[in-house]
N, C-alpha and C positions, 0 to 999 in steps of 0.2 A: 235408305238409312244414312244419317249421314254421318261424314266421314271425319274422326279426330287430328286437328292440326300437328296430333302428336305422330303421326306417318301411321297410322294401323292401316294393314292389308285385307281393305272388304271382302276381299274371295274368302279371306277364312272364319268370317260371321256367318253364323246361318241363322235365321229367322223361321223359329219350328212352330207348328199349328200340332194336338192334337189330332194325330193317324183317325180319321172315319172308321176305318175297318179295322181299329187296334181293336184285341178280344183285351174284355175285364172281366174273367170272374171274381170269384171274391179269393180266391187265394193274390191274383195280381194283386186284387185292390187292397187287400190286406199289403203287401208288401209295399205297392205305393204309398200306400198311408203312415206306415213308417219311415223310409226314406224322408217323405216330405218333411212328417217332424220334425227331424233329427237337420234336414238343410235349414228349416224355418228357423232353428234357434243356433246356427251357424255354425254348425259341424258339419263338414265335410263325411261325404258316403263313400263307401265301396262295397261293392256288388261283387263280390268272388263265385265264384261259380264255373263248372265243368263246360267244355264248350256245347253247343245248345241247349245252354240254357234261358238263353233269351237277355243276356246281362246287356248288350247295344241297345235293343230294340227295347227293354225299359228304361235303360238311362235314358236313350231319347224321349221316350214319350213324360218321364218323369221330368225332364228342363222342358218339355211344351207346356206341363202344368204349371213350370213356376212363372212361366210369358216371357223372361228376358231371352235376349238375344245370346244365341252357344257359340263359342270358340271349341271345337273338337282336334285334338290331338292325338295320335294311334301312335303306341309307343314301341320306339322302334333302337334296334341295339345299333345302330348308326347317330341314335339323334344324342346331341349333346346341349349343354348348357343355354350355350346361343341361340341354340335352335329354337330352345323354348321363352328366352326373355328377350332376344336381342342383340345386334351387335353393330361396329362401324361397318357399313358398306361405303360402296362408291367414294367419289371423289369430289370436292369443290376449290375448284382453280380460283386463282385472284394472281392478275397482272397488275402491275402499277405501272405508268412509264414516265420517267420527270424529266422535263425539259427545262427547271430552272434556269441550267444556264444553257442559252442559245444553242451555243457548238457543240454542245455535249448530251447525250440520249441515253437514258440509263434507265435500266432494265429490273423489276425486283419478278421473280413470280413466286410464287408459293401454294402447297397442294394440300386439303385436310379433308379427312375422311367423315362422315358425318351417319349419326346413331339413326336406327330402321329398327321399330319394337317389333318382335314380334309376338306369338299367340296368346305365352301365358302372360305376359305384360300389359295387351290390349283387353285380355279379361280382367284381367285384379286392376286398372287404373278404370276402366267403363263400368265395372258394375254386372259381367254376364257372367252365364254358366259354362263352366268349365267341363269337359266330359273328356277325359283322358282314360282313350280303354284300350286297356291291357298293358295297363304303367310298367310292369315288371318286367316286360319285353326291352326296358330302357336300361341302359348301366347307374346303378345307384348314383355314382358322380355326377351322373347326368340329374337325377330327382332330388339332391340334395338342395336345390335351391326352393323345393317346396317346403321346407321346415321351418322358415320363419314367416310364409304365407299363412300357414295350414294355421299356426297357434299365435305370432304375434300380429300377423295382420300386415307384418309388413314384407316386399321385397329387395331383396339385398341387390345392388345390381351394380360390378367393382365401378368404383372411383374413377378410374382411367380410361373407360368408355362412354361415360353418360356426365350432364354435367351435378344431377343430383346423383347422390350413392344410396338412397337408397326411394320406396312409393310405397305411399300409405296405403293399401289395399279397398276398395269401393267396398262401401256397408253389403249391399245388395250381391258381391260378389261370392257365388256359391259355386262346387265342387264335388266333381260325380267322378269315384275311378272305379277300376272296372278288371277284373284279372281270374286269372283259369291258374288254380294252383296246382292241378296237374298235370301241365305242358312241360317238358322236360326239355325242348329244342329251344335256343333262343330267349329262355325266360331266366330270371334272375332272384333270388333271394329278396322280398319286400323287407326294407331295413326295419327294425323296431322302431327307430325312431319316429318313420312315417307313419306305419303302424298303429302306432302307440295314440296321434290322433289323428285316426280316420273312425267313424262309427263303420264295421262292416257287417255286411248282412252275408250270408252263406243261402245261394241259391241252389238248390237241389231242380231235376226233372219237375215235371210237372203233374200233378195229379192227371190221374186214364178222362175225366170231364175236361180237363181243360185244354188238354194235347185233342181229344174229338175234335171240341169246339173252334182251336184255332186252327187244325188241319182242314174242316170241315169251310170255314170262313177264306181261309186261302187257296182253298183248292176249286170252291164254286160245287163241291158234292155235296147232297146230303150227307146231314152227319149219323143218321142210320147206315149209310153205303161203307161212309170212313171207318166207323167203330171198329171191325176183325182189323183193317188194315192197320189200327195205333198198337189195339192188342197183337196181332203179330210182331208188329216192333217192339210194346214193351216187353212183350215174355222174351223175345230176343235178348233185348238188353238184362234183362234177369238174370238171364241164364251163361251171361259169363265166357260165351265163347265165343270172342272178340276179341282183337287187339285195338281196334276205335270203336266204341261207344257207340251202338246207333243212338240219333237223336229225333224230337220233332220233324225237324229238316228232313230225315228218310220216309217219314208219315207223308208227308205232304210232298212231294216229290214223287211220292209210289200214287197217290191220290190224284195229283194234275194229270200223270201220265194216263191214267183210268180214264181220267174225264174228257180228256182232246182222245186218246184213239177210243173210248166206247168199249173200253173191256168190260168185262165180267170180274166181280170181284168174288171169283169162286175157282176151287184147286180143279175143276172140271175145264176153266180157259189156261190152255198151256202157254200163252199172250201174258196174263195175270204171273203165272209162278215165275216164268224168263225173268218179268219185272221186277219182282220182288227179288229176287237171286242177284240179277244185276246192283241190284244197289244195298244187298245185305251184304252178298259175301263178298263182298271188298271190303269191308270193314276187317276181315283177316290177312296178315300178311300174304302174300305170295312168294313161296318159298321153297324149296325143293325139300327142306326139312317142314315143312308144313306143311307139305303136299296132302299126306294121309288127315291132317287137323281138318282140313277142309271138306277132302271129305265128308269127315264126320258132321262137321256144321252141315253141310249141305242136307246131309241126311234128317238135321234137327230143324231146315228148316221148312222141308217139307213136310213133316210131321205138323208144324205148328201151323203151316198152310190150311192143312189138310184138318187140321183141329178145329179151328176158326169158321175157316169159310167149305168146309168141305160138302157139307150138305144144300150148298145153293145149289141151284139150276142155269148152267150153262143159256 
């Protein structure tokens, strides 16, 4: 790809192809199909949604659909303004040395700092897709410089660093964020003003066909074998007695382990329930005030073992 005389950092372009093995049923493609709209006619997206919901892994696949080249940002309570547009780095020395007159040798030097764009400034001046996920992890003062991106098109970038103050934004320049409204560590209040324009779509779980289908797709089982294993996780998640949400990711993670050791996916291999314990009941704190909670989970979740898959054969 080649590289803008304006200093942009190729490492942080990536050049995405539609995922082979992305699953689309129609609730995805329904969602991609909205996103797309709403970018085609130049409104910026955000994808909110609880963690495993899959909000990365569409934003990516939804900037492979539009073919430009993506600038990705992860939003982080360290990153600031600069971080995201720009700033003087390094140095450029200039000696002079005049020998007009013979006997005499004089000396000037002089040292000036010179501008390095960075992310969001090589997307809004190129033209690529922007995918900033989990914006709200960032301090508002840090995302204020997106408000005259998002609506006038243009960015503001001070006077005293750059020699224009401010860059028309590339027509083709589109925008994907991305945030978990209820993460409570490290995230921030999304100001209204950003808000106010981003189109957001609110991503819920995924229907019991399409958590199969993509458990089944990533894990290389049939998705006959996967099915109790998602229904186990989803009546899990139903049922409220958690402190972390199981997600897809516990499907498919109980499913690979199945498939590389050759379990049984039936409450008859005590191989099978271990696995399922191990990566359910950490989802409850551990706590010595929770000690008896756990318990009780454990009790429910061998119940739902035993519900599911109890009648296989070892």
């Amino acid at each position: 790809m080649p590289v803008s005389p304006k200093n942009p950092n190729p490492t942080t372009i990536i050049s995405l192809r539609p995922r082979p093995d992305f699953i689309e049923t129609p609730a995805v493609q329904e969602v991609t199909r909205r996103t797309l709209t709403y970018l085609e006619a130049g409104f910026p997206v955000h994808l909110r949604g609880l963690a495993g919901t899959g909000k990365t892994t569409l934003a990516l696949h939804i900037a492979a659909k539009i073919g430009r080249p993506v600038v990705l940002i992860v939003g982080d309570e360290q990153l600031s303004t600069a971080d995201l547009i720009g700033g003087q780095q390094g140095h450029r020395y200039r000696r002079v040395v005049d020998r007009y007159i013979h006997s005499v040798l004089k000396y000037e030097e002089d040292s000036t700092q010179h501008w390095v764009d960075n992310r969001l400034t090589t997307a809004c001046r190129e033209g690529f897709t922007l995918i900033y996920d989990e914006f709200t992890r960032s301090r508002p003062e840090a995302n204020n410089v997106l408000l005259t991106i998002l609506e006038e098109r243009l960015l503001i970038v001070p006077s005293s660093l750059r020699e224009e103050s401010y860059l028309k934004v590339h027509p083709e320049f589109r925008a994907i964020l991305t945030s978990n409204p209820q993460e409570y560590a490290g995230v921030h209040e999304a100001q209204d003003a950003i808000s106010d324009r981003l189109v957001t779509l609110d991503l819920d779980y995924y229907d019991r066909e399409t958590e199969i289908t993509i458990t089944a797709a990533r894990s290389g089982v049939a998705p006959a074998v996967v099915a109790p294993i998602v229904d186990i996780v989803r009546d899990f998640r139903t049922s409220g007695e958690y402190d972390q949400a199981p997600t897809l990711r516990a499907c498919i993670m109980i499913a690979r382990v199945v498939a590389q050791q050759k379990f049984q996916v039936a409450a008859s291999d005590p191989h099978f329930i271990a696995l399922c314990l191990d990566i359910l009941e950490s989802k409850k704190l551990f706590s010595k005030q929770a000690r008896e909670q756990r318990g009780q989970q454990r009790k429910m979740l061998l119940s739902l073992i035993e519900h599911h898959v109890g009648k296989k054969k070892a």
